[in-house]
ZADO-1210 file (C-alpha; in nm, 4 decimals, padded with zeros to 6 digits):
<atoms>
<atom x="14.4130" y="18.7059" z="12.0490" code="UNK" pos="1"/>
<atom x="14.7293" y="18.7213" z="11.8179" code="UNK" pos="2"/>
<atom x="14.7717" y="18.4476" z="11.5586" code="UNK" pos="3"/>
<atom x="15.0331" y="18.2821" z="11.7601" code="UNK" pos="4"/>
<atom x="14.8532" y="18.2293" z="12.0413" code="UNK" pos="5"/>
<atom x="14.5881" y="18.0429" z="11.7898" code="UNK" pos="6"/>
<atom x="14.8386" y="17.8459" z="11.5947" code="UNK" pos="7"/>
<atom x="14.9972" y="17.7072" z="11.9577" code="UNK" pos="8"/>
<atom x="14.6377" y="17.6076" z="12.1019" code="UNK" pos="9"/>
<atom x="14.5549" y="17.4471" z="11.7567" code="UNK" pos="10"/>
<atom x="14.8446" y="17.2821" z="11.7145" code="UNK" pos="11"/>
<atom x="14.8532" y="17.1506" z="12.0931" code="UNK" pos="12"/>
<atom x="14.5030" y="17.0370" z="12.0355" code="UNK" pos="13"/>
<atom x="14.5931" y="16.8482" z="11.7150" code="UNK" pos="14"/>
<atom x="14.8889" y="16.6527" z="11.9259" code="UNK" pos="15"/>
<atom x="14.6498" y="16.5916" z="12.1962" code="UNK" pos="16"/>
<atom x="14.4066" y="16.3709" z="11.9434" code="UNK" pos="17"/>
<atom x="14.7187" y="16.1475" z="11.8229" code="UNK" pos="18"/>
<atom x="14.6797" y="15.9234" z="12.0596" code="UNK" pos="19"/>
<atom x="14.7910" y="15.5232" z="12.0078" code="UNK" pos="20"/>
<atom x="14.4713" y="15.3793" z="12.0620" code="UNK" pos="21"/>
<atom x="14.2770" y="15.1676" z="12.3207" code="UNK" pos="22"/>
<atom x="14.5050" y="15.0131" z="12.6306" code="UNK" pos="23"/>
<atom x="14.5619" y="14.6752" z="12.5816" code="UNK" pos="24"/>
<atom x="14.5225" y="14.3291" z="12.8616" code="UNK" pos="25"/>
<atom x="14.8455" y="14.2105" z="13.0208" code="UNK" pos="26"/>
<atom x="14.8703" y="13.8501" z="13.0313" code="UNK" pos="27"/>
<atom x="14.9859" y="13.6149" z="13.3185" code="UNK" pos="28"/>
<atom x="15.1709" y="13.3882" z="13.1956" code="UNK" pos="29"/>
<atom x="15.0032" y="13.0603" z="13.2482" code="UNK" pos="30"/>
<atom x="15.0184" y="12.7061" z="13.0810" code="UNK" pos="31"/>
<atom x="14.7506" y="12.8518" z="12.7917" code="UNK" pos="32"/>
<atom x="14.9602" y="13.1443" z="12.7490" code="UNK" pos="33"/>
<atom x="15.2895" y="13.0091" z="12.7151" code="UNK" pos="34"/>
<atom x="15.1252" y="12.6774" z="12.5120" code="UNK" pos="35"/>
<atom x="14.9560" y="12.9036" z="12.2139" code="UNK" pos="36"/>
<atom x="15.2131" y="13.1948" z="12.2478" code="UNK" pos="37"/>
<atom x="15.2069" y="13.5704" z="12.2300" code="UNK" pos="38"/>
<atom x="15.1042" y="13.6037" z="11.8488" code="UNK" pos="39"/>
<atom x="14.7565" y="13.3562" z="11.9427" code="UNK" pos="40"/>
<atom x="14.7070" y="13.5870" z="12.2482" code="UNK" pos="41"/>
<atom x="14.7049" y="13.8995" z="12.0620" code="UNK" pos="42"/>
<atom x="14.4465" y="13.7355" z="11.7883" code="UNK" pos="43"/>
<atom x="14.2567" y="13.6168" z="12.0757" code="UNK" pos="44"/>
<atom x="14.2530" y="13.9587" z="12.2606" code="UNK" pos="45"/>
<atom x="14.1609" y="14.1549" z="11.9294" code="UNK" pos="46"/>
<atom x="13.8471" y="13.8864" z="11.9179" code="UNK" pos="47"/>
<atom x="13.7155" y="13.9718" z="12.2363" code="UNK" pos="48"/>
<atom x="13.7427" y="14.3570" z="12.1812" code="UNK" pos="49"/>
<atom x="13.5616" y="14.3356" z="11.8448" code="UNK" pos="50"/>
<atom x="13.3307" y="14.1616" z="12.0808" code="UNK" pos="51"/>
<atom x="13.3182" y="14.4455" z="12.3277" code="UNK" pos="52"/>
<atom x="13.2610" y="14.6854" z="12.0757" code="UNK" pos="53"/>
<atom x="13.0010" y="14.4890" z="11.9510" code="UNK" pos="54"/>
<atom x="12.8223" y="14.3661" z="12.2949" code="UNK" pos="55"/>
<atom x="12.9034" y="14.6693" z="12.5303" code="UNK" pos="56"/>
<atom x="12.7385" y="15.0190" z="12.4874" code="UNK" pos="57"/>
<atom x="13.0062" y="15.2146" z="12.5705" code="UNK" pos="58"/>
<atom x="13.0121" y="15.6075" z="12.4974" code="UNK" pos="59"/>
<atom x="13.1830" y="15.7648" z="12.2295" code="UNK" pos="60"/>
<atom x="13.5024" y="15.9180" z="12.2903" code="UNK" pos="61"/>
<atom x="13.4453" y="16.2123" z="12.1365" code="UNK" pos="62"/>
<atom x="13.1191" y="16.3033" z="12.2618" code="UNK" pos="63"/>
<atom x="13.2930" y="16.2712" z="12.5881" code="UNK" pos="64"/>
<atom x="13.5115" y="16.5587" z="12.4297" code="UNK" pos="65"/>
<atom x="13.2688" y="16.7673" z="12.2879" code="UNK" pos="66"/>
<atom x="13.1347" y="16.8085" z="12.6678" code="UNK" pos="67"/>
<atom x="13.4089" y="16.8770" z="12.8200" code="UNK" pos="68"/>
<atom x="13.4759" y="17.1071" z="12.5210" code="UNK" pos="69"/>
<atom x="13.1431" y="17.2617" z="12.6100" code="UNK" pos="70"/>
<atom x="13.2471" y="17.3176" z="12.9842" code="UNK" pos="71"/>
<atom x="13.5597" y="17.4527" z="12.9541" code="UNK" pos="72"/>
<atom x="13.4197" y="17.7007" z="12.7233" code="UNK" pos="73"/>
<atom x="13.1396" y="17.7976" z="12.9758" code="UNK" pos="74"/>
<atom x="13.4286" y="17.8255" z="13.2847" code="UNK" pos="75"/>
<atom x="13.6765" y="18.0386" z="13.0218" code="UNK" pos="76"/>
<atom x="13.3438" y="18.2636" z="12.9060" code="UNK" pos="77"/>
<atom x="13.2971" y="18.3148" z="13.3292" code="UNK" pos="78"/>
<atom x="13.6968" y="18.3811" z="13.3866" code="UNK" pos="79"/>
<atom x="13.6938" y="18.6186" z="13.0780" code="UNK" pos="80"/>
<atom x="13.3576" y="18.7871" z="13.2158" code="UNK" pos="81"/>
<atom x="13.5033" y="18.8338" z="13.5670" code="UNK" pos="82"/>
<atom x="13.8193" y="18.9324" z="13.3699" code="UNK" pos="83"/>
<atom x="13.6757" y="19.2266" z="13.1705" code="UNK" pos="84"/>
<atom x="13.4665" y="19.3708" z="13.4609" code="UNK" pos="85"/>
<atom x="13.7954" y="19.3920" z="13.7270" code="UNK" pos="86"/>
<atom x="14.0155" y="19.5755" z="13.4285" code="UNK" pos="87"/>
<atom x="13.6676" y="19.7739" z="13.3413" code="UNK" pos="88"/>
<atom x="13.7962" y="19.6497" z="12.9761" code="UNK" pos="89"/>
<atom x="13.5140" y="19.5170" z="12.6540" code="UNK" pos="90"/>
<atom x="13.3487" y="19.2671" z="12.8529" code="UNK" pos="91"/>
<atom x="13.1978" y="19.0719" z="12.5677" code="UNK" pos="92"/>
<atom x="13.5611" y="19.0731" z="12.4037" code="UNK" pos="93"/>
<atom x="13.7009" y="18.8731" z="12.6796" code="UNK" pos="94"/>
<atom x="13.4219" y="18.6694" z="12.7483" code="UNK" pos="95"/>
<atom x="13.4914" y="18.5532" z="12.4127" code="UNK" pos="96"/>
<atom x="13.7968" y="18.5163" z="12.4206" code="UNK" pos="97"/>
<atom x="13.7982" y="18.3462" z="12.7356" code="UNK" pos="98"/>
<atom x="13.5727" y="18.0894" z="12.6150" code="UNK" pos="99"/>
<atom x="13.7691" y="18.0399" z="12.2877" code="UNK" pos="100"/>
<atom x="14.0299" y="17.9131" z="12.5511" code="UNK" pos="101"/>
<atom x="13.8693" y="17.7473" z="12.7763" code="UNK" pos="102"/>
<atom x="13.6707" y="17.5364" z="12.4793" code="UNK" pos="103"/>
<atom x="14.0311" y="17.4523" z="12.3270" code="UNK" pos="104"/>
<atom x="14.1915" y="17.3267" z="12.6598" code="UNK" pos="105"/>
<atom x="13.8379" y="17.1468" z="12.7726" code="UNK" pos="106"/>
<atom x="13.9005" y="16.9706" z="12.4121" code="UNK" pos="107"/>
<atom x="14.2589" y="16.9177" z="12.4327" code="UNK" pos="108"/>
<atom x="14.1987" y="16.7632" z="12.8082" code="UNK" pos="109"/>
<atom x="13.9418" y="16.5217" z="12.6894" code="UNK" pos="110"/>
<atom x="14.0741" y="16.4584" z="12.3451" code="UNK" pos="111"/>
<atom x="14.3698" y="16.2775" z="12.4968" code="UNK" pos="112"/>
<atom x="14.1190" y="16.0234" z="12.6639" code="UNK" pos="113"/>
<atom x="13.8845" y="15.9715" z="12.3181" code="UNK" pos="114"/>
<atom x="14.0488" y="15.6114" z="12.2933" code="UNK" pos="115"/>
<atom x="14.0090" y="15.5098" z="12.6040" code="UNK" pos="116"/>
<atom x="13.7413" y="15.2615" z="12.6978" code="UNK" pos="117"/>
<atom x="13.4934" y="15.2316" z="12.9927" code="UNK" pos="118"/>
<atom x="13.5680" y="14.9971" z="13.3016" code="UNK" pos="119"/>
<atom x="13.2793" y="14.7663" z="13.1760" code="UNK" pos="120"/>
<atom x="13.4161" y="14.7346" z="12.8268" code="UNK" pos="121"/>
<atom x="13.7338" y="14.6047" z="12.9494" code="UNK" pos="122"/>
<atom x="13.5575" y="14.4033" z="13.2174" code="UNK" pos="123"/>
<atom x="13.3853" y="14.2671" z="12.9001" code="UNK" pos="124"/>
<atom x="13.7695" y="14.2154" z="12.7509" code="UNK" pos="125"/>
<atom x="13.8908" y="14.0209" z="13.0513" code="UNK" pos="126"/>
<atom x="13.5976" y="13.7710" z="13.0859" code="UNK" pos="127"/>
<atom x="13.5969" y="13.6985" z="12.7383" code="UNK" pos="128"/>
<atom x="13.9759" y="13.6291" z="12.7885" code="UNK" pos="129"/>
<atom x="13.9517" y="13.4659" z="13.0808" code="UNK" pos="130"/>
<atom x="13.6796" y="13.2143" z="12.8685" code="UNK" pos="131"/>
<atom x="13.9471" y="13.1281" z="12.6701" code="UNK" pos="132"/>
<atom x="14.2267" y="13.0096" z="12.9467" code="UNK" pos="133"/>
<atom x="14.3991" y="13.3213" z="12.9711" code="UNK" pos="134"/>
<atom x="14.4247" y="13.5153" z="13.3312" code="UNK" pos="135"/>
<atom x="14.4421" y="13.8848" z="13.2328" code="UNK" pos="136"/>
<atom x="14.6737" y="14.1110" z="13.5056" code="UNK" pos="137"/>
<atom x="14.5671" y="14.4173" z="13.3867" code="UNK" pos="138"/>
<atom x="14.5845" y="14.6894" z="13.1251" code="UNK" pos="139"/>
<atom x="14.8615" y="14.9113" z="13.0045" code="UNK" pos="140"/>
</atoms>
């Protein structure tokens, strides 16, 4: 595999990990919301998910990424394998390659999701907001 080729699946992966963070609640706006405002519901929202992150034991986003790192490798090393036997080419060159590539794009898949917290943990969110006289809509 050229340089090129590298650069443009490293870089890609490097893009895919910049992502803004952890979706945040939408509000309803009911009487608590519009009495304390937006600025006291953000406060209030960033209390409950330090309590989340506290209370709920929710996986790590990057081990999620290291295993689908780990699959994509193992599905590139079989397409690579396959690959090498049909064009009676080196075998063990594309099975490398093949899982070079597949362990980038498994990465760069799952990296874009490393943020991103479990149903329960925003379940978590919601009551605590709801606790507090807000009525969460949702998540964006």
């Amino acid at each position: 595999m050229n340089k090129k080729t590298w650069a443009l699946i490293s870089s890609s992966l490097i893009f895919a990990s910049c992502s803004t963070g952890p979706s945040r609640p939408i509000f309803f706006p009911n009487d608590h919301y519009r009495q304390v405002g937006s600025f006291q519901a953000e406060s209030d929202t960033t209390q409950c998910m330090a309590m989340a992150d506290e209370y709920v034991q929710d996986p790590s986003g990057w081990a999620k990424a290291g295993k689908s790192a780990l699959g994509g490798a193992a599905v590139g090393a079989g397409v690579g394998a396959i690959g090498g036997v049909i064009t009676k080419g080196a075998v063990g060159r594309t099975t490398a390659a093949g899982a070079a590539i597949g362990g980038l794009l498994g990465a760069a898949s799952a990296l874009s999701e490393v943020n991103e917290k479990s149903a329960t943990w925003k379940q978590f969110v919601d009551a605590c907001l709801r606790e507090k006289g807000y009525e969460p809509a949702g998540w964006k």
